[in-house]
Biotite code that builds the C-alpha atoms (Angstrom):
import biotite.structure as struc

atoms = struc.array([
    struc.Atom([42.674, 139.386, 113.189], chain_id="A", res_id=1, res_name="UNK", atom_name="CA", element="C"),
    struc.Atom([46.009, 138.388, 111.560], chain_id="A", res_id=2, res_name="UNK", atom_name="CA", element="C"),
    struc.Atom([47.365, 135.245, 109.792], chain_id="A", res_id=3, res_name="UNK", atom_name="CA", element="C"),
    struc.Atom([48.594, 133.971, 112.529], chain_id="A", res_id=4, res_name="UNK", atom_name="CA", element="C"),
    struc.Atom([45.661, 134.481, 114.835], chain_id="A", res_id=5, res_name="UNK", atom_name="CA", element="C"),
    struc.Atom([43.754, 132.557, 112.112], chain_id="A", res_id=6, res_name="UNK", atom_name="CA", element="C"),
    struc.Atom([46.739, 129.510, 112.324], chain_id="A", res_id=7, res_name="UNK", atom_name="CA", element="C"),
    struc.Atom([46.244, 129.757, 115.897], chain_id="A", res_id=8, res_name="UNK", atom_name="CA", element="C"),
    struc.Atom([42.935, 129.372, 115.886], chain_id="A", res_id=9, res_name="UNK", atom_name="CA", element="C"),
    struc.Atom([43.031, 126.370, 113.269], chain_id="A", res_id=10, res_name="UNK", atom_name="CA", element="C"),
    struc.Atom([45.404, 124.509, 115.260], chain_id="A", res_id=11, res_name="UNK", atom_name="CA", element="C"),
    struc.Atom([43.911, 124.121, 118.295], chain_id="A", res_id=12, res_name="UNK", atom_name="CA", element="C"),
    struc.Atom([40.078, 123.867, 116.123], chain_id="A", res_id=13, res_name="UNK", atom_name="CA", element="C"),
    struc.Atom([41.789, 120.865, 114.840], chain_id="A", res_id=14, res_name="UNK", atom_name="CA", element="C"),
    struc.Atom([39.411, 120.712, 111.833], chain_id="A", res_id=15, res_name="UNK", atom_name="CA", element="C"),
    struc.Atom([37.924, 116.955, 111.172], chain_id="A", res_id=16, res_name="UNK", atom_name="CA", element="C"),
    struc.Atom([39.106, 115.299, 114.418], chain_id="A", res_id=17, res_name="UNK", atom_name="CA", element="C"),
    struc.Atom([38.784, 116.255, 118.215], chain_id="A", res_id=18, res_name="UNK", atom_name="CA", element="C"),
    struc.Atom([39.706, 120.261, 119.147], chain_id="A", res_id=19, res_name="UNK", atom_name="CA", element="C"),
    struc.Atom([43.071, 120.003, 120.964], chain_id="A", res_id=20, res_name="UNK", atom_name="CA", element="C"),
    struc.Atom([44.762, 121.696, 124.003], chain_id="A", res_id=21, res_name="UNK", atom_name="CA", element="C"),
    struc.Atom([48.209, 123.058, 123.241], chain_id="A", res_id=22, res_name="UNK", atom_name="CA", element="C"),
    struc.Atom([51.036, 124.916, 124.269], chain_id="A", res_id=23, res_name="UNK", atom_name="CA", element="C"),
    struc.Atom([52.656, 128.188, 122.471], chain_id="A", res_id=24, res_name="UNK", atom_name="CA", element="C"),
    struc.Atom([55.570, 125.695, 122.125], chain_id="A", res_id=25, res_name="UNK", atom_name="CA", element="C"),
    struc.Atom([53.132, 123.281, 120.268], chain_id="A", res_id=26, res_name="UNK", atom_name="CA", element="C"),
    struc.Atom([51.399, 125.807, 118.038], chain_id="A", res_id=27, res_name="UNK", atom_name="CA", element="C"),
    struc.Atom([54.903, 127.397, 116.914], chain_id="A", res_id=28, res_name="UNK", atom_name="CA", element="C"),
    struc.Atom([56.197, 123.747, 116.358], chain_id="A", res_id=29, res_name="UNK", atom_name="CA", element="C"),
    struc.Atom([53.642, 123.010, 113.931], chain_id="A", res_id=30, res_name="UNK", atom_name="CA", element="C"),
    struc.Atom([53.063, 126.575, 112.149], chain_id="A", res_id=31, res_name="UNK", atom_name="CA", element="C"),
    struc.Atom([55.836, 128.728, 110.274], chain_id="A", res_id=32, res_name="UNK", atom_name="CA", element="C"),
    struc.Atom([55.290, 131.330, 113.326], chain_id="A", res_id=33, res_name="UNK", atom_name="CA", element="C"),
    struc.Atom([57.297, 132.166, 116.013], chain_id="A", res_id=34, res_name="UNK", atom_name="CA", element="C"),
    struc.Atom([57.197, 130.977, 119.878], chain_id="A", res_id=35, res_name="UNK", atom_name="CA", element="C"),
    struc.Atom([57.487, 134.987, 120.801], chain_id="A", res_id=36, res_name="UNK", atom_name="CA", element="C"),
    struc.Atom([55.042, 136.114, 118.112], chain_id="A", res_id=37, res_name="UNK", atom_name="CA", element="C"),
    struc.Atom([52.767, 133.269, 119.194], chain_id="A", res_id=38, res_name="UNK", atom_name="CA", element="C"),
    struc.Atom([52.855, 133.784, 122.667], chain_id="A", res_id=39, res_name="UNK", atom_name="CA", element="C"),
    struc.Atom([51.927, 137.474, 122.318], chain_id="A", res_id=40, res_name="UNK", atom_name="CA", element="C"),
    struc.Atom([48.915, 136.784, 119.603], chain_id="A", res_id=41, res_name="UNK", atom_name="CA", element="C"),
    struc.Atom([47.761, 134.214, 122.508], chain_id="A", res_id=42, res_name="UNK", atom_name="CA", element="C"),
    struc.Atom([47.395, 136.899, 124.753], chain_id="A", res_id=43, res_name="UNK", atom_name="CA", element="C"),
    struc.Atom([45.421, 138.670, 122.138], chain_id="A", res_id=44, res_name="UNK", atom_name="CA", element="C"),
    struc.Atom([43.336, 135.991, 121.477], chain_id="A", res_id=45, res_name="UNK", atom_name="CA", element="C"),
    struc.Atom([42.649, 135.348, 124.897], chain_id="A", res_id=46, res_name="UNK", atom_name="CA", element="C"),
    struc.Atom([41.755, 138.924, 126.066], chain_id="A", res_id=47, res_name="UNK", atom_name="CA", element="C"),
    struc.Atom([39.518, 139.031, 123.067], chain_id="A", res_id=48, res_name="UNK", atom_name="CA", element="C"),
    struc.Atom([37.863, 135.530, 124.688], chain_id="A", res_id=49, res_name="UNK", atom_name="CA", element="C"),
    struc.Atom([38.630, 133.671, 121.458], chain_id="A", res_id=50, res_name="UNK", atom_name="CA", element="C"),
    struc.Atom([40.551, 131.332, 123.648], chain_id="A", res_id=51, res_name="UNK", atom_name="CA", element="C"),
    struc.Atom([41.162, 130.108, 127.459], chain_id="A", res_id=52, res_name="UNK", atom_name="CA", element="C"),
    struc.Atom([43.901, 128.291, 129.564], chain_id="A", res_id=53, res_name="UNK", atom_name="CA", element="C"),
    struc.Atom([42.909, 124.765, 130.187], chain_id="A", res_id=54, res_name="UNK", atom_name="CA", element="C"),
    struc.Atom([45.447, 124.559, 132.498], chain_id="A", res_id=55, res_name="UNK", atom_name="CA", element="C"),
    struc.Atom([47.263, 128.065, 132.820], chain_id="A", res_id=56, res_name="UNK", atom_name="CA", element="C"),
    struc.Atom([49.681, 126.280, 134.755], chain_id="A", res_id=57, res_name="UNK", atom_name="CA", element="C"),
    struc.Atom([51.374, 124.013, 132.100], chain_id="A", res_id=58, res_name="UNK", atom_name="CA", element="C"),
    struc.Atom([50.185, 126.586, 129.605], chain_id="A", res_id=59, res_name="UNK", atom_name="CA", element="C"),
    struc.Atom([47.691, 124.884, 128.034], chain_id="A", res_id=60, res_name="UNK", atom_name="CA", element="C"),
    struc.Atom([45.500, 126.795, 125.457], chain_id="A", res_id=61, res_name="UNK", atom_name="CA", element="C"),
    struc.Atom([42.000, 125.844, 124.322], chain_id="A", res_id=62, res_name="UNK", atom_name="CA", element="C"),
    struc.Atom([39.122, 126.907, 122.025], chain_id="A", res_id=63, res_name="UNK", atom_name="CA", element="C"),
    struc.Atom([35.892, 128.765, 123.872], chain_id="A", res_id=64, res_name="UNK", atom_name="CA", element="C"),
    struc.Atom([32.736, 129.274, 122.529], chain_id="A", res_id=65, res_name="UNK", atom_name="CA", element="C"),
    struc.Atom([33.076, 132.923, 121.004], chain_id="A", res_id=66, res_name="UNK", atom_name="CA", element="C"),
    struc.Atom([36.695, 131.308, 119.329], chain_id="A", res_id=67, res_name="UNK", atom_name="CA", element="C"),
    struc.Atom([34.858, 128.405, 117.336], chain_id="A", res_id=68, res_name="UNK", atom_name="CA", element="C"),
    struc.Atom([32.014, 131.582, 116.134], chain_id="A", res_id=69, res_name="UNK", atom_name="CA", element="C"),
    struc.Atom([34.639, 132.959, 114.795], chain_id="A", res_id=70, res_name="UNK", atom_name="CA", element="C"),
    struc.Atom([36.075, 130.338, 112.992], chain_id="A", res_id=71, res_name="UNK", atom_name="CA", element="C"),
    struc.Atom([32.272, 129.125, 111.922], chain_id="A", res_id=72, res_name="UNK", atom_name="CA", element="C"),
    struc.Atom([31.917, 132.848, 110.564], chain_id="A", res_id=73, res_name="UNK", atom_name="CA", element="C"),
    struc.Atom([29.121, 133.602, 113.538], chain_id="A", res_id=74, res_name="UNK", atom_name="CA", element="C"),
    struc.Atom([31.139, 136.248, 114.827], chain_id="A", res_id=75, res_name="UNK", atom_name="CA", element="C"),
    struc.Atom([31.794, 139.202, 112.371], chain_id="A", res_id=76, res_name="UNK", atom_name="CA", element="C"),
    struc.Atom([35.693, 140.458, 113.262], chain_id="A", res_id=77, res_name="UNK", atom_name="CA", element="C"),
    struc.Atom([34.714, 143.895, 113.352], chain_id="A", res_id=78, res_name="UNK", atom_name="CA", element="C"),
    struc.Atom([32.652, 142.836, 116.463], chain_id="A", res_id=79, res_name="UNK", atom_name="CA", element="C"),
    struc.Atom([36.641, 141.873, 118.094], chain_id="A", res_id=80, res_name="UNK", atom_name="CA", element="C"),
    struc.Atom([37.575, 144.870, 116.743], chain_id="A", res_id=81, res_name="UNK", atom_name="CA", element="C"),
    struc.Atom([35.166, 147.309, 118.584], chain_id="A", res_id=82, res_name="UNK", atom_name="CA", element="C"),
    struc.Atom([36.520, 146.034, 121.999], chain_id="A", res_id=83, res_name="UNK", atom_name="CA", element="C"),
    struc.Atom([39.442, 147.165, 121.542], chain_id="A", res_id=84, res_name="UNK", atom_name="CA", element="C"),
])
């Protein structure tokens, strides 16, 4: 897990309001990351089932259940790691 898989993760989490669905273009607009380096950490993040489309269509990207784990701390990284 990287920096930006962290922001990544954050963004969509949302903390203190509702989680949101969100594009690469969306994430990179509001983090100091790029849309390339963000769309490959999304891919990442999603074969590692941190994350899911919503809509894989529009490319829409949402939290799952293992993702928010993570972010809680209930799911150790080296456990990511190991599936690799």
């Amino acid at each position: 897990m990287t920096p930006m898989d962290y922001d990544i993760l954050r963004r969509l989490q949302n903390p203190g309001n509702e989680e949101l669905v969100l594009t690469p273009r969306t994430i990179a607009e509001n983090t100091n990351w790029s849309r390339s380096g963000i769309d490959d950490h999304l891919r990442l993040l999603r074969d590692h089932g941190l994350i899911e489309y919503n809509d894989e269509e529009k490319s829409l990207y949402q939290l799952t259940d293992r993702g928010r784990a993570w972010l809680e701390g209930d799911l150790p990284t080296e456990d990511l790691e190991d599936e690799d």
